[in-house]
ZAKEPA-354393 format. One record per atom (N, C-alpha, C, O): residue number from 1; residue in three letters; atom name; x, z, y. Coordinates in Angstrom, 1 decimal. Example, Ala and Ser with C-alpha at 12.3 -4.5 7.8 and 13.67 -1.06 7.14 Angstrom:
residues 2
1,ala,N,13.2,7.8,-5.7
1,ala,CA,12.3,7.8,-4.5
1,ala,C,13.2,7.8,-3.3
1,ala,O,14.2,8.5,-3.3
2,ser,N,12.8,7.1,-2.2
2,ser,CA,13.7,7.1,-1.1
2,ser,C,12.9,7.9,0.0
2,ser,O,13.4,8.0,1.1
***
This chain:
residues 79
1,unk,N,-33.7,25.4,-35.7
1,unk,CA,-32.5,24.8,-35.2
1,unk,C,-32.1,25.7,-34.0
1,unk,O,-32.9,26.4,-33.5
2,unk,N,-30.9,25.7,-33.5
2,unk,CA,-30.3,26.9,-32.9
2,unk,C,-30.3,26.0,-31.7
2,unk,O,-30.3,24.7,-31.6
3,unk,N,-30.3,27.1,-30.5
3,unk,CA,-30.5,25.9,-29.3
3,unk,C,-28.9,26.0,-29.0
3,unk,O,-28.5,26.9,-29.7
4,unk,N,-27.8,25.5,-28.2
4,unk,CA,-26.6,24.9,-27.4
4,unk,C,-26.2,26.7,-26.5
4,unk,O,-27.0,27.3,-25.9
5,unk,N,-25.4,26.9,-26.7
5,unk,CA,-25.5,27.8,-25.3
5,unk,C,-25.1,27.1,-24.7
5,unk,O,-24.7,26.0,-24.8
6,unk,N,-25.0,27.9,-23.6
6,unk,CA,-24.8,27.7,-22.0
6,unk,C,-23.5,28.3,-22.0
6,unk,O,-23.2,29.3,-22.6
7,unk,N,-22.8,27.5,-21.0
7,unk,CA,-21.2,28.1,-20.7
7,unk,C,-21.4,28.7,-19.4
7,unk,O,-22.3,28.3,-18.6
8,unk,N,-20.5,29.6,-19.4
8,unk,CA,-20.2,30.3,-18.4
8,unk,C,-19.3,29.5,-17.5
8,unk,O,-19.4,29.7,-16.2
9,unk,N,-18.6,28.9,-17.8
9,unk,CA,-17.3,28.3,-17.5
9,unk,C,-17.9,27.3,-17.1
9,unk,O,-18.4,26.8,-18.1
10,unk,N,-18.1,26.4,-15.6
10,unk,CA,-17.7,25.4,-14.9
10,unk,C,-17.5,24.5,-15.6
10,unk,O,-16.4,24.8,-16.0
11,unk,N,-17.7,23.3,-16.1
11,unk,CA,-17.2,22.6,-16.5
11,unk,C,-16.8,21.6,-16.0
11,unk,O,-16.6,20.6,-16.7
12,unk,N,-16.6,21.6,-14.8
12,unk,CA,-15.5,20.7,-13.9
12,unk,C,-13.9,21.6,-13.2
12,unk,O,-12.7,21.1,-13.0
13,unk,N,-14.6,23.1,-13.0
13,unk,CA,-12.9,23.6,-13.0
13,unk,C,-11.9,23.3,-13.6
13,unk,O,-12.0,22.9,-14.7
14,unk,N,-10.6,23.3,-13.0
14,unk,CA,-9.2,23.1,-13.6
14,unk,C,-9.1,24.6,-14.5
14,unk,O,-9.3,25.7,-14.1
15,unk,N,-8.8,24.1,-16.0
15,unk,CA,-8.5,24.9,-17.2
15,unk,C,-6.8,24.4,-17.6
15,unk,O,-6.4,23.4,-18.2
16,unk,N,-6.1,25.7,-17.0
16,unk,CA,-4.3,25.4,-17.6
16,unk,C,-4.5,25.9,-19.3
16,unk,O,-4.7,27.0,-19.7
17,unk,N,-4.5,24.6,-19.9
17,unk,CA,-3.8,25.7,-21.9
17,unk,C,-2.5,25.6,-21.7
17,unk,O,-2.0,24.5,-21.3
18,unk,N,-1.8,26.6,-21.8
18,unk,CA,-0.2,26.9,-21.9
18,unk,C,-0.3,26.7,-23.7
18,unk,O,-1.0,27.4,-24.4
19,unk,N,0.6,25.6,-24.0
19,unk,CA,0.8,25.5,-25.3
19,unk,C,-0.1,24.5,-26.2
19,unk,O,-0.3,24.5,-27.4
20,unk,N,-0.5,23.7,-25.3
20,unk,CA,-1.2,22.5,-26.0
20,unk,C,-0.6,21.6,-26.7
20,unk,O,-1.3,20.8,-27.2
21,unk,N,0.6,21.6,-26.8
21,unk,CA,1.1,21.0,-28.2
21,unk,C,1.2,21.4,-29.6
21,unk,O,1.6,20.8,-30.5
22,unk,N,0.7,22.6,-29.4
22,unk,CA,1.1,23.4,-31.0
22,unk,C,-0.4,23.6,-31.6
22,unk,O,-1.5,23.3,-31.1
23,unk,N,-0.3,24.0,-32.4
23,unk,CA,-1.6,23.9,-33.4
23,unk,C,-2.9,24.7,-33.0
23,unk,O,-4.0,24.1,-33.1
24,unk,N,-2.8,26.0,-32.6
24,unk,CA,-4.2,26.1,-31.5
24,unk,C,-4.0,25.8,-30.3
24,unk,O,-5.0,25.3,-29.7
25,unk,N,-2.7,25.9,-29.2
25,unk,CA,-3.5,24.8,-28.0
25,unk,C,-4.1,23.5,-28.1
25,unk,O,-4.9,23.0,-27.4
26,unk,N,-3.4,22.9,-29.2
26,unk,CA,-4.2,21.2,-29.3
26,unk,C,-5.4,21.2,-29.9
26,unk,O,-6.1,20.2,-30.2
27,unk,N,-5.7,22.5,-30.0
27,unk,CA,-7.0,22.5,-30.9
27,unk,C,-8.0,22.7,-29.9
27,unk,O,-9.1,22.0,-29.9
28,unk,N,-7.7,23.6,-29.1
28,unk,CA,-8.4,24.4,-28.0
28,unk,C,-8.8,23.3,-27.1
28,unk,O,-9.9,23.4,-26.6
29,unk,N,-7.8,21.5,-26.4
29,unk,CA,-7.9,21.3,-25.8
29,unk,C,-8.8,20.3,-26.2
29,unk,O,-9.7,19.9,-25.5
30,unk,N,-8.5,19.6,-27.8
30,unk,CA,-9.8,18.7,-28.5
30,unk,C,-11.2,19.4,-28.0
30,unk,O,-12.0,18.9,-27.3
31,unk,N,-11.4,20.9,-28.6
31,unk,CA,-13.0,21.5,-28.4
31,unk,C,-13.3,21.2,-26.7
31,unk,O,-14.4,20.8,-26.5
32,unk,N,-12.6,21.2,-26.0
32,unk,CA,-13.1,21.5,-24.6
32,unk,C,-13.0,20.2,-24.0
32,unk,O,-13.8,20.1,-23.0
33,unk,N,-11.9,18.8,-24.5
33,unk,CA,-13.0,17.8,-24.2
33,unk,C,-14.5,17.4,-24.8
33,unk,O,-15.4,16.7,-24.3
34,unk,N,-14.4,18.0,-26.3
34,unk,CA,-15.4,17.1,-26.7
34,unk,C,-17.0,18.6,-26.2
34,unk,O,-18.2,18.5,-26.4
35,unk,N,-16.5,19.5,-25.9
35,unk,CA,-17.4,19.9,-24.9
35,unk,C,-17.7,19.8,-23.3
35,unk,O,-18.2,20.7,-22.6
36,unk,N,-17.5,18.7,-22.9
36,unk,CA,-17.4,18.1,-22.2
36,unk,C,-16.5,18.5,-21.1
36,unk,O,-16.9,18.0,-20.0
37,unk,N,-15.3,19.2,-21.0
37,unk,CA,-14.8,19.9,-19.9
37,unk,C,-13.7,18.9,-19.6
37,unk,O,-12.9,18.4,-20.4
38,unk,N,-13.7,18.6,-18.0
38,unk,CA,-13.4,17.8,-17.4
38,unk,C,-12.0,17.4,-17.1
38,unk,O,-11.4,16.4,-17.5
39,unk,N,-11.4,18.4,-16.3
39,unk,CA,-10.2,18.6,-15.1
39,unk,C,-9.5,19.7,-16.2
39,unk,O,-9.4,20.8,-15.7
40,unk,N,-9.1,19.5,-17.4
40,unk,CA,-8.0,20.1,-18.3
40,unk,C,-6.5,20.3,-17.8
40,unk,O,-5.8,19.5,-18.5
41,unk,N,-5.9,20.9,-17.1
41,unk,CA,-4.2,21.0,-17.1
41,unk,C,-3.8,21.3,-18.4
41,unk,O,-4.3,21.7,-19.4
42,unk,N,-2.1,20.6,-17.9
42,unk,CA,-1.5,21.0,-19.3
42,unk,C,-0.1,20.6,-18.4
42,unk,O,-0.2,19.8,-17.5
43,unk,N,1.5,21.2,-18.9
43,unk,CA,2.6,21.0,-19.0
43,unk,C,3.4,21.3,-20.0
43,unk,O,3.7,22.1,-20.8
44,unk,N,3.7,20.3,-19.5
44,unk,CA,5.4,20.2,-21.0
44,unk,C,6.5,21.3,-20.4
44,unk,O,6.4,21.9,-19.3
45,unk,N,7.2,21.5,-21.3
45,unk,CA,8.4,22.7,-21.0
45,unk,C,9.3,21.7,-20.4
45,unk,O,10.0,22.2,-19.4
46,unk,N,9.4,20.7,-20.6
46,unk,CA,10.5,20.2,-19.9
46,unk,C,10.3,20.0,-18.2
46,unk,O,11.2,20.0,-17.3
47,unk,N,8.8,19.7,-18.1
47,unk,CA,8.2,20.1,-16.2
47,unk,C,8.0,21.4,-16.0
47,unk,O,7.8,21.6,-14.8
48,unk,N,8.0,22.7,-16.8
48,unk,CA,8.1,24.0,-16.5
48,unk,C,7.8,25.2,-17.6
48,unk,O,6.9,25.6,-18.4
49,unk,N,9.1,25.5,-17.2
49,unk,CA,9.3,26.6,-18.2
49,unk,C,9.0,28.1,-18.4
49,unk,O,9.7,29.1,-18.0
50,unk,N,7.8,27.8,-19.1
50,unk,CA,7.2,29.2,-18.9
50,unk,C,7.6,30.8,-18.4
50,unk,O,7.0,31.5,-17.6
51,unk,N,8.8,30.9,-19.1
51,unk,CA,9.9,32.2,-18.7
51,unk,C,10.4,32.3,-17.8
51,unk,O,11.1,33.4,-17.7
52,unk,N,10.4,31.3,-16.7
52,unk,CA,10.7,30.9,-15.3
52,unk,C,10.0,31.3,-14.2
52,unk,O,10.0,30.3,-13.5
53,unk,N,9.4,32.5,-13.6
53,unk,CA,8.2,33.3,-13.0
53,unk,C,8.4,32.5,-11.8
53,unk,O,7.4,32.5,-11.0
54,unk,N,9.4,31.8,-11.4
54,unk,CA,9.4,31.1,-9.8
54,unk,C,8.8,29.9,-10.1
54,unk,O,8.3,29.3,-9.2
55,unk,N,8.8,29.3,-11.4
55,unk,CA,8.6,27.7,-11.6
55,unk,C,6.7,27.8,-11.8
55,unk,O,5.8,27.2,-11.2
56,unk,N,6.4,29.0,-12.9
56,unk,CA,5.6,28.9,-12.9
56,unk,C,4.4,29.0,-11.5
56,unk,O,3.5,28.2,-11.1
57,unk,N,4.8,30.2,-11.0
57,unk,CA,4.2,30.6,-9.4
57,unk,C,4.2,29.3,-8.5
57,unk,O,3.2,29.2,-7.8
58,unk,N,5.1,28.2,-8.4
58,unk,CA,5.2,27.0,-7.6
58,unk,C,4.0,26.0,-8.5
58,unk,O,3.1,25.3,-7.9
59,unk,N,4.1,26.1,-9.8
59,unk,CA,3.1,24.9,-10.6
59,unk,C,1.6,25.3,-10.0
59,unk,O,0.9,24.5,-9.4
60,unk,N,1.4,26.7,-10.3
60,unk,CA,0.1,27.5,-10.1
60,unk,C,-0.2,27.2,-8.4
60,unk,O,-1.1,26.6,-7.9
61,unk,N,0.6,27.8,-7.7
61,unk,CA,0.4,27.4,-6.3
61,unk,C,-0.1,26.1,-6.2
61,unk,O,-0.9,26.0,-5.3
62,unk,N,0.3,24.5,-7.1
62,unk,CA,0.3,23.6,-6.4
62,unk,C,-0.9,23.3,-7.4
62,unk,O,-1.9,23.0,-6.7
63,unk,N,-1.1,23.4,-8.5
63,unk,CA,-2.3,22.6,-9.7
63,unk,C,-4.0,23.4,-9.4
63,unk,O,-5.1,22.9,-9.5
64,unk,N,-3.3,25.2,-9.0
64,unk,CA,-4.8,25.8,-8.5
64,unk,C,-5.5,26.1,-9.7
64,unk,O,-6.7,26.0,-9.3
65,unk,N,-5.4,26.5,-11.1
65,unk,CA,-6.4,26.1,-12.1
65,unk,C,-7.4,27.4,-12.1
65,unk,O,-6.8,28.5,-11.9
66,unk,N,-8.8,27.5,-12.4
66,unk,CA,-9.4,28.6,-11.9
66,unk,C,-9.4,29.6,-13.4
66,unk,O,-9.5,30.8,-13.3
67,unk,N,-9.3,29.0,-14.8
67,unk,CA,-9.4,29.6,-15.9
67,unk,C,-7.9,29.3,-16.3
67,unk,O,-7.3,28.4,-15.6
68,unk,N,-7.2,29.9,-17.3
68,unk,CA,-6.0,30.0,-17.8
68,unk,C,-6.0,30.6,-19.7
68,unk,O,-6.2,31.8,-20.1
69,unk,N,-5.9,29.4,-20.3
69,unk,CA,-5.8,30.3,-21.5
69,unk,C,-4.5,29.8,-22.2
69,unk,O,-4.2,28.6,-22.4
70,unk,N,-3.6,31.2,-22.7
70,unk,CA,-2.9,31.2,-23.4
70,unk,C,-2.7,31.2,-24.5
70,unk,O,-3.2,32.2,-25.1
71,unk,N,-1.9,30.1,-25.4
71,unk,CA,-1.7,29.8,-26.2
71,unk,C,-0.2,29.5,-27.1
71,unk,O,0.1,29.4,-28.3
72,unk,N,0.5,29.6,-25.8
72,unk,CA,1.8,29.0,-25.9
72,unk,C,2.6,30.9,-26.5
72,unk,O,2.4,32.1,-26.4
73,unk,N,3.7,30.0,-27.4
73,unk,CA,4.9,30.8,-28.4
73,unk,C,5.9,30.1,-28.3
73,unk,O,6.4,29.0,-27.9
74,unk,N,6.3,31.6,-29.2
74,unk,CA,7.9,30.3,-29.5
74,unk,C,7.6,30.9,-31.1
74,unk,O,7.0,31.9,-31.2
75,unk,N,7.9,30.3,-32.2
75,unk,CA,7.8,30.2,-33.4
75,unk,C,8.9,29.7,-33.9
75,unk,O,9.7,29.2,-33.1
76,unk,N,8.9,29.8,-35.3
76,unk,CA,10.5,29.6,-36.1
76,unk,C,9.9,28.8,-37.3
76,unk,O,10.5,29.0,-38.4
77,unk,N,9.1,28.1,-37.5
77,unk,CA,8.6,27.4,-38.6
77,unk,C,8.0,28.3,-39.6
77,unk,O,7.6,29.5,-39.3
78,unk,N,7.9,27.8,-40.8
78,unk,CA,7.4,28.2,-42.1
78,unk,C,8.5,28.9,-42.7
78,unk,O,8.4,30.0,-43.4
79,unk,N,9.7,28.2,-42.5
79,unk,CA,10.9,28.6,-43.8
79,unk,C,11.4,29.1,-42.0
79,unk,O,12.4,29.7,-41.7
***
């Protein structure tokens, strides 16, 4: 039987997923609660919009998050 690793990653730091509504951020953000990771950020586009380098810089200034993973697109569906 394989033993668990060990994370590198804090698991009380603030983790921003950009894009946790779409099919790998919501994925990414299930694994990392149910690996027990605590203090998760996340925003909607409609509280800030990614392409916005002043909105984002004021979110980041005020939330602090120490890991950041990207996930967030823009996509056109299937058809």
């Amino acid at each position: 039987m394989a033993t668990p690793a060990t994370s590198p990653i804090d698991r009380t730091a603030p983790i921003f997923v950009a894009g946790h509504r779409g099919l790998v951020g919501s994925a990414l953000v299930r694994r990392l609660e149910a690996d027990g990771f605590t203090t998760i950020l996340t925003v909607g586009r409609e509280e800030v919009d990614l392409r916005d380098q002043a909105a984002v810089t004021t979110w980041f200034d005020t939330h602090r998050p120490r890991y950041v993973i990207l996930a967030a697109g823009t996509v056109g569906g299937i058809l």
